[in-house]
C-alpha positions as CSV (number, residue, x, y, z in Angstrom):
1,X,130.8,111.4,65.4
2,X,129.0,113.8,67.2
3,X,130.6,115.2,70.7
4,X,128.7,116.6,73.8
5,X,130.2,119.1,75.9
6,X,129.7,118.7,79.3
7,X,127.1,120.9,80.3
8,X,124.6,119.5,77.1
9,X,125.6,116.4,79.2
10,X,124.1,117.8,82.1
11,X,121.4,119.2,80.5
12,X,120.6,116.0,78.6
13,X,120.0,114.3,82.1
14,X,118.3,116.9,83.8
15,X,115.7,116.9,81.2
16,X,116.0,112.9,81.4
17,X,115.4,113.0,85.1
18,X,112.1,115.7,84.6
19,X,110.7,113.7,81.7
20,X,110.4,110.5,84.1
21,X,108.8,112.3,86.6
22,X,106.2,113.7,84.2
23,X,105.8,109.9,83.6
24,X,105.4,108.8,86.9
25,X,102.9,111.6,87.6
26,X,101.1,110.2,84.4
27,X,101.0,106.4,85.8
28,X,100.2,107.6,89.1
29,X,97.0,109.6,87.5
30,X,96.1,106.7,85.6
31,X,96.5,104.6,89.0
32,X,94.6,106.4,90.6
33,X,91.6,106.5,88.3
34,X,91.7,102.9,87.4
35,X,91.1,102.4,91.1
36,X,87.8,105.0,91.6
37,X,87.0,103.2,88.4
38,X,87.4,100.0,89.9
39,X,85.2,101.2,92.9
40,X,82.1,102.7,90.6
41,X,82.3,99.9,88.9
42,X,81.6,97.9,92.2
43,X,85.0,95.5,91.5
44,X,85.5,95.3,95.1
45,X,87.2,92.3,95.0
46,X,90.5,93.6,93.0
47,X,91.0,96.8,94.7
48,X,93.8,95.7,97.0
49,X,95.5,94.9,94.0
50,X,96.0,98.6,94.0
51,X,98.4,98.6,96.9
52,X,101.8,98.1,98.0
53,X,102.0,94.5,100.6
54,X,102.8,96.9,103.6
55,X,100.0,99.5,102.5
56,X,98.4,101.6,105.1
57,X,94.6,103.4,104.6
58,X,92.6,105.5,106.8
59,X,89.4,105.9,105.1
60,X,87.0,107.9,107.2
61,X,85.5,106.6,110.5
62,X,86.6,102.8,109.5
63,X,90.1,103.3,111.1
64,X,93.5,102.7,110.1
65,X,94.4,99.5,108.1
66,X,97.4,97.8,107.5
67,X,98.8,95.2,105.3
68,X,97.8,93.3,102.1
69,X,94.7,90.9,104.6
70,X,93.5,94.2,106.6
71,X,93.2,96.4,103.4
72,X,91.3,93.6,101.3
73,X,88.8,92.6,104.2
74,X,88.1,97.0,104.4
75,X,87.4,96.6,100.8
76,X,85.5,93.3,101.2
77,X,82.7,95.0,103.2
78,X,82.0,97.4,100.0
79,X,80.0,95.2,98.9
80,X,77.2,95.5,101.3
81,X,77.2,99.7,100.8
82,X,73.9,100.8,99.1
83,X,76.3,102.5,96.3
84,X,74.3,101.6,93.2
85,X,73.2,105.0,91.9
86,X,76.5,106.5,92.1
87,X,78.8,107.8,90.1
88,X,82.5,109.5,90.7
89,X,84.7,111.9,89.9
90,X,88.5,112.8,90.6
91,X,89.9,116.4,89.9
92,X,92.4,118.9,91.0
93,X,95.2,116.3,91.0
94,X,98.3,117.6,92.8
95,X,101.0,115.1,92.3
96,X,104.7,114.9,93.0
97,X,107.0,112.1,92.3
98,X,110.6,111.7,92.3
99,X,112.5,108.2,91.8
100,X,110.1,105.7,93.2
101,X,108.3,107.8,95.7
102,X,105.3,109.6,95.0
103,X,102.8,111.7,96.6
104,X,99.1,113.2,95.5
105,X,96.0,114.9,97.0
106,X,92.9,114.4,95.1
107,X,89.4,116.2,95.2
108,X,86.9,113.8,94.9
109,X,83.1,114.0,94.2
110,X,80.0,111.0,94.4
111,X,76.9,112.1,92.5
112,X,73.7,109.9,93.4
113,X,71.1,108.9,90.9
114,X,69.2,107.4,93.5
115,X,68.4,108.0,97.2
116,X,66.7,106.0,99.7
117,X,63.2,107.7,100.6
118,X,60.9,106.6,103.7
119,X,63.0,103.0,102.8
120,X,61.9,103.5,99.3
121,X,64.8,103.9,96.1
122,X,63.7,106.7,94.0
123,X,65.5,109.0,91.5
124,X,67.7,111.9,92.4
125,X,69.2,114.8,90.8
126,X,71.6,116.8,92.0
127,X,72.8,115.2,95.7
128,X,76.2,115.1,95.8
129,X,79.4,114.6,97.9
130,X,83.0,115.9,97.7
131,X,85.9,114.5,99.9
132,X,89.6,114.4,99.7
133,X,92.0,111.9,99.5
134,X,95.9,111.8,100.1
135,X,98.2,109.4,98.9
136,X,101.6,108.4,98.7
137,X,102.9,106.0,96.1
138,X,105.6,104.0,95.2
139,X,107.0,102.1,92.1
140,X,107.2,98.5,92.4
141,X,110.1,96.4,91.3
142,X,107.8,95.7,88.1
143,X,107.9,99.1,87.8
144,X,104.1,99.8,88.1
145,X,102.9,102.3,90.3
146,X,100.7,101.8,93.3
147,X,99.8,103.0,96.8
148,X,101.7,103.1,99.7
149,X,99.4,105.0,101.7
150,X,95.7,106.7,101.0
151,X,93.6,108.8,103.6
152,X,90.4,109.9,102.6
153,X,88.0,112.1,104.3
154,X,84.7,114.2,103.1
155,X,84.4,117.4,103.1
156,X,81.2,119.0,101.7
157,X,78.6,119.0,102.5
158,X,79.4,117.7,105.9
159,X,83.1,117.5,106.6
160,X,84.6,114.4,109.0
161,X,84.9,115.7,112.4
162,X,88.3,114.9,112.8
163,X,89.7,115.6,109.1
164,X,93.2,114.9,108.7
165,X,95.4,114.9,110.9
166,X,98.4,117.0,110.0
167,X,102.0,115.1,110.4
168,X,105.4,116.4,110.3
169,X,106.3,113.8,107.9
């Protein structure tokens, strides 16, 4: 039978231990873009699926929300946003996870296909919008990822006026 010495020991967890987080960052990418999925797709009504029971989210101007029945009523209004001609994309994922805690800040960009004109709908090319959004995660007792926490402000081509604010945390 074969023997380890000590330190192939050690090195046998530390690669263990860098190998999950890899994974985690993989299931939190995947999280995240089954959720900006779920939004183009206009599934409004499974989004706060997405999130932890004691979840927070600031999204823009609509204040901060709390809780499993605060996030799902934000999401519930969705519905009524004249978001038919868009499309997204997420890039420039910076992720971090360690154990069952998580963080990530994500570029995001809406392209239009359509654009409301003199209170007409008419084809568009090229109007876009990029924003930002920053998350924390954490891994469930299933051991699924999901948010814990998601702020989201735009940026181009006309930022929020109060962006983020920075916290010590």
């Amino acid at each position: 039978m074969l023997e380890l010495k000590e330190e192939q020991i050690a090195a046998l967890l530390a690669l263990s231990s860098r190998v999950e987080d890899l994974e985690s960052a993989e299931a939190i990418r995947n999280l995240h873009a089954t959720f900006v999925r779920a939004v183009a797709d206009r599934r409004f009504e499974i989004l706060s699926r997405f999130f932890t029971s004691d979840a927070t989210i600031d999204m823009r101007f609509h204040g901060e929300k709390r809780g499993s029945q605060a996030i799902a009523e934000h999401f519930d209004h969705m519905v009524n946003s004249p978001l038919e001609g868009a499309s997204y994309l997420l890039s420039s994922p910076v992720i971090s996870a360690s154990g069952d805690e998580g963080t990530g800040t994500w570029t995001w960009h809406r392209f239009h296909s359509t654009a409301n004109v003199a209170g007409r709908t008419v084809s568009s090319w090229g109007v876009w919008e990029e924003g930002q959004y920053r998350c924390r995660y954490r891994r469930g007792a299933d051991g699924k990822w999901v948010f814990s926490e998601m702020r989201f402000r735009m940026v181009r081509p006309y930022a929020d006026p109060n962006g983020f604010q920075e916290t010590n945390d």
